[in-house]
N, C-alpha and C positions, 0 to 999 in steps of 0.2 A: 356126498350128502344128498340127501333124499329130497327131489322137489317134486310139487304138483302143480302144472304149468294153469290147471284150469281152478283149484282153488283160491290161488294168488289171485289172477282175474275178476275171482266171482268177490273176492273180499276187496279187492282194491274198485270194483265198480258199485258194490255195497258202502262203502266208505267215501267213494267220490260223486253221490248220487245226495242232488238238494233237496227231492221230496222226501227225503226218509229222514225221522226227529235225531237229532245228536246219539239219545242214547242207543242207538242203533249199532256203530261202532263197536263197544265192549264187547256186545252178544256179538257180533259178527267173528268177530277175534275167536270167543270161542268155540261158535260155530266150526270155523276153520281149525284150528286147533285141532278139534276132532273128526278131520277130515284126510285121514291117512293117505288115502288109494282113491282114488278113482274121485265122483259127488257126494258119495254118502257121509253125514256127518253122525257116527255112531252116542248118540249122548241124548241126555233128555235132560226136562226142567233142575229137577234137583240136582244135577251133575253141574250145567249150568250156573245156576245159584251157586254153589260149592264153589266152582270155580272163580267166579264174582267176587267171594267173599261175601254172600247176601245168605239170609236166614232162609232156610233148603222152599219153602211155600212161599217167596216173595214172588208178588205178580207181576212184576216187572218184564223177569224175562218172556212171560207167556204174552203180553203186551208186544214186546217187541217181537217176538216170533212172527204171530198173527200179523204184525207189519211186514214185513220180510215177507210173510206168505201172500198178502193181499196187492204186495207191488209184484210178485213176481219172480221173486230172488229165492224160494223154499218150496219145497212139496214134500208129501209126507213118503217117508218112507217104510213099508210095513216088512218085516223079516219073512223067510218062508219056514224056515229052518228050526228044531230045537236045541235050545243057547246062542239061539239069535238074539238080537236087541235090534229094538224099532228107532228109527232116527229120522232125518230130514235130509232128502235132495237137497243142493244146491244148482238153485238155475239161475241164468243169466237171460233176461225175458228178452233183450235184444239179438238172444242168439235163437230163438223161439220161433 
């Protein structure tokens, strides 16, 4: 079975982290989710929502993004390639 020692990490100190709101959690889940290989987490809002079970425009997730990204836990990931898809780093600001 296939693990990734440092998205466990980033999800479990996402998750064990008091400044960040409850709904933080879900989106981090699937943050990680779609974190195969390496930090990049390949997905975006509507994929998100979808996975939620939330209507594909709810702002929720872009909400909690933007928290994830202003503690420190997210950075944007931009593709270089064509049939790439653009995602989010995950960081761990204590490893910064």
């Amino acid at each position: 079975m296939f693990t990734n020692d440092y998205r466990d990490r980033w999800r479990a100190a996402v998750c064990g982290d008091p400044t960040l709101s409850p709904a933080i959690e879900s989106v981090a889940s699937v943050l990680a989710a779609a974190t195969a290989t390496g930090t990049i987490a390949m997905t975006n809002f509507r994929r998100c929502n979808q996975a939620l079970g939330r209507p594909h425009n709810d702002g929720a997730v872009f909400s909690s993004v933007r928290e994830l990204r202003d503690a420190g836990y997210l950075g944007s990931y931009r593709s270089s390639g064509p049939g790439y898809s653009n995602g989010w780093e995950l960081t761990l600001p204590m490893e910064q």
